[in-house]
N, CA and C of each residue as an Amber inpcrd file, in Angstrom:
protein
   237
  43.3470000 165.2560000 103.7410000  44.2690000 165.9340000 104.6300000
  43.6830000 166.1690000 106.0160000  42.3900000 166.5540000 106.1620000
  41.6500000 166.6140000 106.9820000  42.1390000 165.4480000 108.4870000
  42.1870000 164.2680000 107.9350000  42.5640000 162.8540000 108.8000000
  43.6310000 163.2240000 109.4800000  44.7350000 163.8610000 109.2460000
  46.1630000 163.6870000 109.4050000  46.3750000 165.5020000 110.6390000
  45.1070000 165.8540000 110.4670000  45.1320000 167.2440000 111.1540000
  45.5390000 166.8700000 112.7490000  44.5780000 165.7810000 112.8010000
  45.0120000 165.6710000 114.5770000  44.6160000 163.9720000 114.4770000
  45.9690000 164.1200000 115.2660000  46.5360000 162.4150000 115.5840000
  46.1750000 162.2640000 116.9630000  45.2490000 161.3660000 116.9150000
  45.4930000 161.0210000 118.7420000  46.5580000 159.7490000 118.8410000
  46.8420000 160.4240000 119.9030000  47.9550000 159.5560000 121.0810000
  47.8210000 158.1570000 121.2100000  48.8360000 157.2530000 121.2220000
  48.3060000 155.8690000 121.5450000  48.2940000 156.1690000 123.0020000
  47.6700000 155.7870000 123.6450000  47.6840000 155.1070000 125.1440000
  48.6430000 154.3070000 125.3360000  49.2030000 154.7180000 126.4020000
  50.6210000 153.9490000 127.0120000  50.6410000 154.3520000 128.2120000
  50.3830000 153.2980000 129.1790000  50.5150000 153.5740000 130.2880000
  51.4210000 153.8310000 131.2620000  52.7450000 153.0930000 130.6040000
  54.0100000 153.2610000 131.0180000  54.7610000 154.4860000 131.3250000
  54.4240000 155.3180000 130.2950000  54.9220000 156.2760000 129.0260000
  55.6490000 157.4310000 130.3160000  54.8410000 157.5490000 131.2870000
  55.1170000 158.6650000 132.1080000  55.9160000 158.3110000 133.0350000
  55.8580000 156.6970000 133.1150000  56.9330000 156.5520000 134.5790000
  58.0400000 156.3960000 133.6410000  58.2540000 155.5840000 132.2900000
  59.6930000 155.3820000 131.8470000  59.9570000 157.1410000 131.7150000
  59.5080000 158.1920000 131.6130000  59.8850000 159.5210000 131.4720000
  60.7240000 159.9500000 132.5570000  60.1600000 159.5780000 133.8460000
  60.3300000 159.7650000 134.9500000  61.6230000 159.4880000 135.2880000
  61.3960000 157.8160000 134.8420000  62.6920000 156.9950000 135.3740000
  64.2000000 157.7180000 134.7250000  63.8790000 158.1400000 133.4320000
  65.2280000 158.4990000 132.6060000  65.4710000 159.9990000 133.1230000
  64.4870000 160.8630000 133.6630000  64.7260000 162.0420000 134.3120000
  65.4170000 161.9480000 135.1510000  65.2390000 160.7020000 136.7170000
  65.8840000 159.9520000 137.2790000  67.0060000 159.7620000 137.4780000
  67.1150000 159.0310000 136.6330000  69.2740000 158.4110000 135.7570000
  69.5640000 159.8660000 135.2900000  69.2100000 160.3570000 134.9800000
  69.9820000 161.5520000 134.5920000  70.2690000 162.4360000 135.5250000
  69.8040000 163.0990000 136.5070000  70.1560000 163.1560000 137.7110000
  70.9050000 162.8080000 138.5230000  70.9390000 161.5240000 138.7150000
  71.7880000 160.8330000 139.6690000  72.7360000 160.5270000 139.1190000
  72.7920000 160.7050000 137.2180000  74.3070000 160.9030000 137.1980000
  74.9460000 161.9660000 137.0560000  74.2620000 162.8220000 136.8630000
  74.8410000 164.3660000 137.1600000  75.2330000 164.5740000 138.5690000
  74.3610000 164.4700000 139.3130000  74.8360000 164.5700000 140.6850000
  75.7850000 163.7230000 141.1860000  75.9730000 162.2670000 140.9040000
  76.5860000 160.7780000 141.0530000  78.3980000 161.9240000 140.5070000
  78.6180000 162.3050000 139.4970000  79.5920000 162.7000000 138.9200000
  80.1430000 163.6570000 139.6290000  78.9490000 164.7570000 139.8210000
  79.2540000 166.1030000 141.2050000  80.0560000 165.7340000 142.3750000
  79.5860000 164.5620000 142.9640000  79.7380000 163.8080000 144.2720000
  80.9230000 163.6080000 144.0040000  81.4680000 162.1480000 142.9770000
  82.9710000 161.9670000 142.8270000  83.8510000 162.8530000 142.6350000
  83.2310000 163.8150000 141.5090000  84.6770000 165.4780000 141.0490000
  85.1100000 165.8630000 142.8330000  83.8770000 166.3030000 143.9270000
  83.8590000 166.8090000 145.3050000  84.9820000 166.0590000 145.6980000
  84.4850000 164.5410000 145.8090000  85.3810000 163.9960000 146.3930000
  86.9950000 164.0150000 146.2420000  87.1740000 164.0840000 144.8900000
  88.8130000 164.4350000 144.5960000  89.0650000 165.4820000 144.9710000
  88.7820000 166.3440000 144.6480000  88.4070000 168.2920000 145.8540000
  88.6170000 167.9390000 147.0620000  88.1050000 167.4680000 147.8960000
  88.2620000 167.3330000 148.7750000  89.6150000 166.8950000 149.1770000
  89.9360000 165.5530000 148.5120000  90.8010000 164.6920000 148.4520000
  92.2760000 165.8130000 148.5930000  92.3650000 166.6020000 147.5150000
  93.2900000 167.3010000 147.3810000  93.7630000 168.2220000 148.2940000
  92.5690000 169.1220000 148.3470000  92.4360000 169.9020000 149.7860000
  92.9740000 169.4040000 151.2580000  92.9150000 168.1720000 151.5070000
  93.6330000 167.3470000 152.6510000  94.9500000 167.2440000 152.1650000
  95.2880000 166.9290000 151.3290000  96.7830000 166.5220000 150.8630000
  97.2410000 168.2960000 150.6400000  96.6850000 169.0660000 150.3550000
  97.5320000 170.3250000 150.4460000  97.2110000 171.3420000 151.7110000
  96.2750000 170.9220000 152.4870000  96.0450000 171.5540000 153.8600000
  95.4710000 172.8940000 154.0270000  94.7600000 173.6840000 152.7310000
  93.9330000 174.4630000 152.5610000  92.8040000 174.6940000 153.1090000
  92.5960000 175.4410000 153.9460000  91.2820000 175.4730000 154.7370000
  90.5210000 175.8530000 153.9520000  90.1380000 176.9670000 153.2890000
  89.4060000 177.4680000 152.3270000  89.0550000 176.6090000 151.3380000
  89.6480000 175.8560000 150.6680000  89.2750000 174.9940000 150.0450000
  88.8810000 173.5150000 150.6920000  89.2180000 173.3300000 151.7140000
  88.7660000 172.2800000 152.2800000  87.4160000 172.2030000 152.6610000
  86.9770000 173.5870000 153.3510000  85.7260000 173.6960000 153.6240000
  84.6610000 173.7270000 152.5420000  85.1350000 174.6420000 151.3550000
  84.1700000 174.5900000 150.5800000  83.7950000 173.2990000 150.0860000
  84.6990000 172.4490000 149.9050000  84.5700000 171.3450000 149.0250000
  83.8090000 170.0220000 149.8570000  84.2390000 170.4240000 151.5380000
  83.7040000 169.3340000 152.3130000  81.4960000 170.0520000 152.4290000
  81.4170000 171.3850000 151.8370000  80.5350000 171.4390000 152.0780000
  79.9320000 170.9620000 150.9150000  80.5690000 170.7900000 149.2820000
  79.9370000 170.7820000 148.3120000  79.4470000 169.0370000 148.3980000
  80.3950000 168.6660000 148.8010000  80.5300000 167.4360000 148.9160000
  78.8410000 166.6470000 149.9930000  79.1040000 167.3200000 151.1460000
  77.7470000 166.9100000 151.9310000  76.6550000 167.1400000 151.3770000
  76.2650000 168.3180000 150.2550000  75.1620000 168.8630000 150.1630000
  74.8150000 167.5290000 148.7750000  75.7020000 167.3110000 147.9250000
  75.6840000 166.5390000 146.6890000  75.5780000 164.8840000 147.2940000
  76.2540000 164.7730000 147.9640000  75.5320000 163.2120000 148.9070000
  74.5870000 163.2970000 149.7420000  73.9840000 164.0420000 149.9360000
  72.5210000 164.2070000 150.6720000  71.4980000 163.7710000 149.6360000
  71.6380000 164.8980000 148.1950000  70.5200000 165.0110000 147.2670000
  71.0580000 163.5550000 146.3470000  71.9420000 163.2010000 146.2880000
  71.9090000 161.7770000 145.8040000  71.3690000 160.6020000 146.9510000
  71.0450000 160.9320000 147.6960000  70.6760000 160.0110000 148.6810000
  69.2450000 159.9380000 148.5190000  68.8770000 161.5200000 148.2620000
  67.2920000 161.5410000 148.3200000  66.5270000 160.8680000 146.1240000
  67.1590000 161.0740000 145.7970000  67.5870000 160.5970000 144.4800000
  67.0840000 159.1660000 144.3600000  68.0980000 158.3040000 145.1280000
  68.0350000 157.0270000 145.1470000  66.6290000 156.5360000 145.9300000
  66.5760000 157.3890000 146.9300000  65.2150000 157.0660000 147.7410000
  64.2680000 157.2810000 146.9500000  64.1820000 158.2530000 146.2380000
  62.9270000 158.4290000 145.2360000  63.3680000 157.5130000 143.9750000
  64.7140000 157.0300000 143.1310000  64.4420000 156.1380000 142.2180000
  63.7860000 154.8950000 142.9050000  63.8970000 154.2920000 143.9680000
  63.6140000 153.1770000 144.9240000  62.1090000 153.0290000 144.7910000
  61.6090000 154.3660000 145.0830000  60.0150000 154.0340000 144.9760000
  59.1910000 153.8130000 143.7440000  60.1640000 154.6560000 142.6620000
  59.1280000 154.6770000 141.3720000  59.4890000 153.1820000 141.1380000
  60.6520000 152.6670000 141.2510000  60.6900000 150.9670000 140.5580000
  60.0300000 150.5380000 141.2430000
């Protein structure tokens, strides 16, 4: 039993960037999804002429295509 107490790790060198990468995609589709929902928000907000809602949504909207921008710039480098 002794043997089975402590397992070492294989070595994988990969191991941390594929972690990375799927942290990555997951992100950018959370945010990727944020961005489009905004955009129909938005969308609507013009078609019903709501300022209050126009603004909020044109702000949710800039802040969620910024950080998907920076997203992509950083998936760009790890590949």
């Amino acid at each position: 039993m002794a043997g089975y107490a402590r397992r070492g790790r294989v070595s994988d060198p990969g191991r941390r960037q594929r972690g990375t990468m799927q942290r990555l995609e997951l992100a950018m589709g959370i945010v990727g999804t944020i961005t489009i929902l905004t955009l129909l928000t938005l969308v609507m907000a013009l078609v019903q002429g709501t300022g209050a809602a126009l603004t909020g949504a044109a702000i949710i909207f800039l802040v969620a295509a910024v950080v998907f921008i920076a997203l992509a710039i950083w998936y760009r480098k790890v590949t």
